[in-house]
C-alpha positions in Angstrom: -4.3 -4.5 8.5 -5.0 -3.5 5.4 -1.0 -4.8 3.6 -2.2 -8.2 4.9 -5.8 -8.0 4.2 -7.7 -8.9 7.6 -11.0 -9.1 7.1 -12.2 -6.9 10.3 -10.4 -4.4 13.2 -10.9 -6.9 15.1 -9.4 -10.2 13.5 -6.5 -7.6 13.3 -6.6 -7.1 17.0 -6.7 -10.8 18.3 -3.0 -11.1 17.4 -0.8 -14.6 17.8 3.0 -14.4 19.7 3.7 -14.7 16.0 1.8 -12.0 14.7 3.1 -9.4 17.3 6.2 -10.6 16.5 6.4 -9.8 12.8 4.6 -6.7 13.5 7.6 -5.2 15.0 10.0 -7.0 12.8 8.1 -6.3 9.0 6.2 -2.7 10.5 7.6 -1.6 13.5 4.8 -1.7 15.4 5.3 -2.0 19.4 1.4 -3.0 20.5 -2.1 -2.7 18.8 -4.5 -0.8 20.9 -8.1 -2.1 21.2 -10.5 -1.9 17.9 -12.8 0.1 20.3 -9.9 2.8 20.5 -8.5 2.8 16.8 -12.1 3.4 15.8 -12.5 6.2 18.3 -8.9 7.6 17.2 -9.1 7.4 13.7 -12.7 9.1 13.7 -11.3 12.2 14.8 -8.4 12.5 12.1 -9.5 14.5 9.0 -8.8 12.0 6.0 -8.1 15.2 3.8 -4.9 14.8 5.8 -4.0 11.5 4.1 -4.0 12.8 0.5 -0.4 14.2 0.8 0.6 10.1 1.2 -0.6 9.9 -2.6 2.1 12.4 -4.2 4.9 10.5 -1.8 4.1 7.2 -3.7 4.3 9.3 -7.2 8.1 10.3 -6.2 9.0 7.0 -5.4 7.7 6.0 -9.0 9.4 9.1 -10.3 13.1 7.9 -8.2 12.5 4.2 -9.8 12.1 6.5 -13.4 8.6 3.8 -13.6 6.8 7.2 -14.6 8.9 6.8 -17.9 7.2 4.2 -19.3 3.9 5.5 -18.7 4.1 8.5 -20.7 2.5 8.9 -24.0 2.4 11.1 -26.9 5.8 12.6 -25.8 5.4 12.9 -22.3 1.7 12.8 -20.9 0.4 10.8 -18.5 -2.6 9.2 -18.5 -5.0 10.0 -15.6 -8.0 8.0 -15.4 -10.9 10.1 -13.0 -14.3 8.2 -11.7 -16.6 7.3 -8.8 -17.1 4.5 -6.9 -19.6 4.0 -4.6 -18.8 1.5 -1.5 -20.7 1.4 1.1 -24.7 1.8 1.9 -27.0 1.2 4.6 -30.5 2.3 5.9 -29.7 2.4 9.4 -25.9 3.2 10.1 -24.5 6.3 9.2 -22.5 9.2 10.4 -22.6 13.2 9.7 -20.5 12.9 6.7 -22.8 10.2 4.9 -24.6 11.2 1.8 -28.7 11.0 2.4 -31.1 9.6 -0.4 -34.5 10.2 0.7 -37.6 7.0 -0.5 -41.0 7.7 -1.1 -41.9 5.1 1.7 -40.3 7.7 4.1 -37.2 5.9 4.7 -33.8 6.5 3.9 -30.5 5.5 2.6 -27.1 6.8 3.7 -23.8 5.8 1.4 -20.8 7.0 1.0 -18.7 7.3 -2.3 -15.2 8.7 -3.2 -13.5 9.8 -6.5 -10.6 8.4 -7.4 -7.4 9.9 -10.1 -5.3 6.9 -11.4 -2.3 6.8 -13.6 -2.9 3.9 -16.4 -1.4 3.3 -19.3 -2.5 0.9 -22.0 -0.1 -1.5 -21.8 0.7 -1.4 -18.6 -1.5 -3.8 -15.6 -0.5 -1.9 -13.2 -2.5 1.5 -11.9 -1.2 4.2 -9.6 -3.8 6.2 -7.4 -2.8 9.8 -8.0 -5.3 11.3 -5.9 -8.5 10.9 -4.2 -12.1 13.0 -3.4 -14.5 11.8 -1.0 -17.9 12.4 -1.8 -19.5 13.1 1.3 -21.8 15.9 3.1 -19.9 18.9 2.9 -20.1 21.4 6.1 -23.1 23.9 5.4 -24.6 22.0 2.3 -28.4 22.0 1.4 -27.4 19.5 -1.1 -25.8 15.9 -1.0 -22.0 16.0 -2.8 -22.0 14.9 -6.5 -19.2 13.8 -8.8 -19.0 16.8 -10.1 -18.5 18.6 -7.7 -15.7 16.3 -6.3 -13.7 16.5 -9.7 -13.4 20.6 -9.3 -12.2 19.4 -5.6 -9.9 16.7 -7.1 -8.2 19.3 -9.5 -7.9 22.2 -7.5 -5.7 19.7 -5.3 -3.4 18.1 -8.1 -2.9 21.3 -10.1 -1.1 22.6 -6.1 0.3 19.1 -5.7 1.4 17.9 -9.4 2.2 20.7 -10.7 5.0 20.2 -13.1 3.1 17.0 -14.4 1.6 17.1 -17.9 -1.7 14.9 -17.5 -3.7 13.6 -20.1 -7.2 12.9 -18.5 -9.7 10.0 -19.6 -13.3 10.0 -18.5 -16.9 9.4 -19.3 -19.3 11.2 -20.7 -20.7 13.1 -17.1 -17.5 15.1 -17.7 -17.8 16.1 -21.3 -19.1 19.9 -19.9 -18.0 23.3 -20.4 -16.6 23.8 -17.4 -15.1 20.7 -16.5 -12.8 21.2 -20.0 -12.1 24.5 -19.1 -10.9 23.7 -15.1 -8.2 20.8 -17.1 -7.2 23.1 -20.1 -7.0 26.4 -17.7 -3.8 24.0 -16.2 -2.4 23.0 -19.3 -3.5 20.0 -19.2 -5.2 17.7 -22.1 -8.2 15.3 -22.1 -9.9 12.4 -24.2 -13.5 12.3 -22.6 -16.4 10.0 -23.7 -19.6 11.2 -25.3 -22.8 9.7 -26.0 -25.2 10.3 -29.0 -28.1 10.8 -27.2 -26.5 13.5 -25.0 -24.1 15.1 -27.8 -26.8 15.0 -30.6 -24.8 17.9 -32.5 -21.5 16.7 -32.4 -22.5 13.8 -33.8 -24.6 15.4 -36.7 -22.4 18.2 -37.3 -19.3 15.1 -37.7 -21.6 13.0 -39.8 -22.3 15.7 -42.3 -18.5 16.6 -42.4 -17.1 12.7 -42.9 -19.5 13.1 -46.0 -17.2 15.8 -47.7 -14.3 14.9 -45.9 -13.3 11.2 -46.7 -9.6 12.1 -45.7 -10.3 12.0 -42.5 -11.4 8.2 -42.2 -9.4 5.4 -42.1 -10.6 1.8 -42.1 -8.2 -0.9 -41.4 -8.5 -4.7 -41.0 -6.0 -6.7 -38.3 -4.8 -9.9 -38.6 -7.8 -11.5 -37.0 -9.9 -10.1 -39.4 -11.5 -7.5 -37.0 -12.3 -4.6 -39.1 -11.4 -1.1 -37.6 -13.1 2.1 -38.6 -11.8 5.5 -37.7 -14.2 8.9 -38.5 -12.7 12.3 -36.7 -13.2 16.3 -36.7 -10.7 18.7 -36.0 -12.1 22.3 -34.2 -15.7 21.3 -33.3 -18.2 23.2 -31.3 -18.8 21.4 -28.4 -21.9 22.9 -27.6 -24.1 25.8 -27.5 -23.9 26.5 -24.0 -20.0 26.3 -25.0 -19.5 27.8 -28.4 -16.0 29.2 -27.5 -14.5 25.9 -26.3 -13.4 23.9 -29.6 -13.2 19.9 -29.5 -11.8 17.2 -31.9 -14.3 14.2 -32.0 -13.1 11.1 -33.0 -15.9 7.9 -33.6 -14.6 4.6 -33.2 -16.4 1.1 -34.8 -14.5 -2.3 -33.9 -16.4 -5.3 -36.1 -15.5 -8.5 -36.0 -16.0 -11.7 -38.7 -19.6 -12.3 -37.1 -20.4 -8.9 -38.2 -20.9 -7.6 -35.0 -20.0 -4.0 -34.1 -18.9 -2.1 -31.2 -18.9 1.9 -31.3 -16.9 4.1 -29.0 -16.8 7.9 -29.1 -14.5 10.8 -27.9 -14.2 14.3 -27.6 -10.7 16.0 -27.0 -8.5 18.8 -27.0 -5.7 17.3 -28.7 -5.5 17.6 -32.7 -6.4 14.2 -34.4 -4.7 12.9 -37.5 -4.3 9.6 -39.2 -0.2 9.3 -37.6 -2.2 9.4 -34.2 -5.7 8.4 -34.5 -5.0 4.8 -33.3 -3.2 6.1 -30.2 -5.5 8.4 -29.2 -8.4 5.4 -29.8 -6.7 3.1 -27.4 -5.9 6.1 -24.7 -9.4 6.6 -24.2 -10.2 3.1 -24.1 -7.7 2.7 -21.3 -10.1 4.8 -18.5 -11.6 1.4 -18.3 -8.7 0.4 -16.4 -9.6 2.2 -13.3 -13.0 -0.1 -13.4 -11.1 -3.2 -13.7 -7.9 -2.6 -12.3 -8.6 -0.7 -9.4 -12.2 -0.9 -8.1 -13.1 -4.5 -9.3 -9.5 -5.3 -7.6 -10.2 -4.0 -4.4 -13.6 -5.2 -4.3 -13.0 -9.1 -5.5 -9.4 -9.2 -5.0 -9.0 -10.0 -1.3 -9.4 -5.8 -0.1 -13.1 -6.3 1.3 -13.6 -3.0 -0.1 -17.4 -2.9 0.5 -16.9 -4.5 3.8 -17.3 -1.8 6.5 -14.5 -1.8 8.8 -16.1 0.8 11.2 -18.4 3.6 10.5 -18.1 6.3 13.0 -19.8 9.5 13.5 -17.5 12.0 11.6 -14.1 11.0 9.4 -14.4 7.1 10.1 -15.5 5.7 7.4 -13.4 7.9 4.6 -9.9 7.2 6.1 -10.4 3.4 7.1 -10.7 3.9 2.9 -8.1 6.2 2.2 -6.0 3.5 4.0 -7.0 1.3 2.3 -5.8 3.1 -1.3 -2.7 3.4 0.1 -1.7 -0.1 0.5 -3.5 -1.0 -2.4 -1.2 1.4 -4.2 1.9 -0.2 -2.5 1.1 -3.1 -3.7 1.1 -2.3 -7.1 4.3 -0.1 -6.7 5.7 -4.2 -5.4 3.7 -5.6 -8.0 5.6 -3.3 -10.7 9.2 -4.2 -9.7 9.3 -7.5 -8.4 9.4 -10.5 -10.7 8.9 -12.7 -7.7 5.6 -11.3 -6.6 4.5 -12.0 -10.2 6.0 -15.3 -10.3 4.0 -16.4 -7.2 0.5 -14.3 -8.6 0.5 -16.8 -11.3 1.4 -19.7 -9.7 -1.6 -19.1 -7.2 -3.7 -18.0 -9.9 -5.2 -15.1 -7.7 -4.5 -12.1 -5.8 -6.5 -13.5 -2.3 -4.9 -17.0 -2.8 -2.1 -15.0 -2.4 -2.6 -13.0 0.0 -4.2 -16.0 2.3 -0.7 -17.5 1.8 1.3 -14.1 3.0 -1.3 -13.6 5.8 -0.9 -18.0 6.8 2.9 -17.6 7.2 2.8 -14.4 9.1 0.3 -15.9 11.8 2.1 -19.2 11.9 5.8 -17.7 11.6 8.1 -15.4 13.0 9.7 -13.5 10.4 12.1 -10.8 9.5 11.1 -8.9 6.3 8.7 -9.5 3.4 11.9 -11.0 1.3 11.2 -14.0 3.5 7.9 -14.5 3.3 7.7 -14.3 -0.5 10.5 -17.1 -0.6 8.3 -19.2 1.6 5.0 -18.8 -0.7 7.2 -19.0 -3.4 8.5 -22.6 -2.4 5.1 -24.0 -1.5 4.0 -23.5 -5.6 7.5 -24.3 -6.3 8.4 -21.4 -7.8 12.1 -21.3 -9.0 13.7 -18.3 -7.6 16.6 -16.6 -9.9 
């Protein structure tokens, strides 16, 4: 359902000759049971149970050696950790949703996961590593956070990944003491955002430095005359609460000919100098790719990731999602080695064009394998195929 991006369970139940047909041929799938039944089903299996699905993928990527071209500063990879929050309502809800209280009395249930992707910044493609709902634990006074997710999150790569060397970008909720010392305490590395207003004394402390240390600027211009202004510290405090945990900072300021001027800033535990200042700028800047690549994907991309599918009263919700992920993340696996699929992406100019075409054939057709039915889309945009 999910692969060919039906809009509901049920749209997916009400299945053409056709459409059974190339379930069996393209899935194996004998019958579909009733959307009543894969609802009650599914709401009983533990989505926890899912995760294990991620680290498969990762070993296919490791077998096609894509992993290789993802790794940076000798052989990190770039992990990319946030929240997204998809789905909300003031009526539906089941045990596992998180509760927001109003003043009016009323009250809002959602439900929100965490998500570890592999990026790279010159890469399109993303890789969901791993994922953390965030929903109402057994036993909690308290609704779920973020943070408490990530500890979740980590625990479960540093069992499942645990000859990897990860390099993890995130904003500035995670630039705490004991976040750094749960990624270091697995010899692991990070570049994490901070913010003036919540890091005051990094930022005074490296501004009173750069004043005596000019070596460690460097100001560069670019061939579109966009100005690029580099200012880091080596074995910084990162804060009184955390005295014994040391950061480099590094302060970033892009301006362009119109004089306008963007600022980004990073803490991190690797050592900054001028050979890889640049690098390190345009690692952290990649953790926008799980923004744009993943979650603005699956939610305007064809996915229907706010849609709800089905809510249930227990696990419902969270593994109609994880399953979700996981064809999203087949898709980008395809995506990644097939210069067909791209071929066709850009002649239809968008992902759900495309899909609409892959799901058109299979409801109209009877088909053998995917092979065909990307040769078929591929000759109504006229795509030459090599």
């Amino acid at each position: 359902m999910f692969s060919l991006k039906y809009s509901s369970l049920l749209q997916f139940e009400n299945q053409s000759e056709n459409e059974k047909s190339n379930l069996r041929s393209m899935f194996k799938i004998g019958s579909l049971c009733s959307d009543a039944q894969m609802r009650k089903v599914l709401d009983k299996v533990d989505h926890n149970g899912l995760k294990i699905m991620f680290v498969k993928y990762f070993k296919k990527l490791k077998n096609l050696s894509i992993d290789d071209s993802y790794r940076v500063l000798g052989d990190y990879l770039i992990c990319s950790v946030d929240g997204v929050h998809h789905y909300s309502s003031q009526q539906v809800h089941c045990e596992q949703c998180l509760v927001k209280n109003h003043r009016d009395g009323s009250r809002t249930y959602s439900h929100s996961m965490l998500a570890g992707v592999l990026v790279h910044p010159d890469q399109k493609e993303v890789f969901v590593l791993g994922v953390e709902n965030i929903t109402n634990q057994d036993g909690a006074l308290k609704n779920d956070c973020e943070l408490n997710a990530v500890r979740r999150l980590l625990c479960w790569m540093s069992e499942y990944y645990k000859t990897e060397k990860f390099l993890f970008v995130e904003d500035a909720l995670y630039a705490n003491g004991p976040h750094i010392e749960q990624i270091l305490s697995n010899n692991w590395e990070y570049i994490i955002n901070i913010k003036p207003n919540k890091h005051k004394l990094l930022f005074q402390l490296v501004d009173s430095r750069t004043l005596y240390n000019p070596h460690q600027k460097l100001i560069k211009t670019d061939s579109k005359g966009i100005q690029h202004v580099y200012r880091w510290e080596n074995n910084m405090t990162l804060n009184n609460a955390s005295s014994h945990i040391k950061v480099s900072v590094l302060i970033y300021e892009q301006t362009d000919k119109k004089g306008n001027t963007k600022r980004f800033s990073w803490i991190s535990s690797l050592q900054i100098s001028k050979k890889n200042v640049e690098q390190i700028m345009r690692i952290g800047r990649s953790r926008w790719k799980i923004e744009n690549e993943t979650f603005n994907t699956l939610k305007n991309q064809g996915y229907h990731f706010e849609h709800n599918y089905g809510h249930g009263k227990k696990h419902l919700a969270s593994t109609l999602t994880m399953l979700m992920l996981l064809a999203f993340l087949s898709d980008q696996i395809f995506q990644k080695c097939s210069k067909l699929f791209n071929d066709i992406w850009q002649a239809a100019k968008t992902k759900s064009k495309l899909w609409e075409m892959l799901r058109a054939f299979f409801m109209a057709r009877k088909l053998k394998n995917f092979d065909q039915v990307y040769h078929l889309i591929a000759a109504q945009f006229f795509v030459q195929i090599e």
